[in-house]
Phi, psi and omega in degrees: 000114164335306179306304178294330180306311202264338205327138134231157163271184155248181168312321179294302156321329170312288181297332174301320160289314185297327177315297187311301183279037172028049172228176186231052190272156187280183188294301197295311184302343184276317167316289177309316184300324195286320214278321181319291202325298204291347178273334171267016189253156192280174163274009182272339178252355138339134202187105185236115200211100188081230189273011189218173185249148208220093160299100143286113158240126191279322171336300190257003179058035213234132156220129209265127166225165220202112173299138193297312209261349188232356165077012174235162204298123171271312171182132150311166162216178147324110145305158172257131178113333180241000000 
């Protein structure tokens, strides 16, 4: 999968994720959890919409969302509703 070949982050995003998910995970640990979601999430949950990519995994209540052009993680959020 393309996506998994290229994912990076920024500095920022680290913290920006444990905020959204109200956790307190390390750089690498953020890693491993995104790159597991995105790789076990199907491609029907996919989403490319303008310039980015929109990860749904309901397993994990989870959405990814992934710049198109440069392949790195913009931000996560909660599905809405669990």
């Amino acid at each position: 999968m393309e996506i998994l070949n290229h994912i990076c982050y920024t500095e920022l995003v680290y913290a920006r994720i444990n905020k959204k998910l109200k956790a307190n995970y390390s750089k690498s640990e953020i890693e491993t959890i995104l790159f597991n979601i995105i790789k076990d999430t199907k491609e029907i949950f996919f989403q490319k919409i303008g310039k980015n990519y929109y990860v749904s995994n309901v397993e994990n209540n989870i959405k990814i969302t992934i710049n198109s052009n440069t392949y790195r993680i913009i931000t996560v959020d909660k599905l809405i509703g669990k």
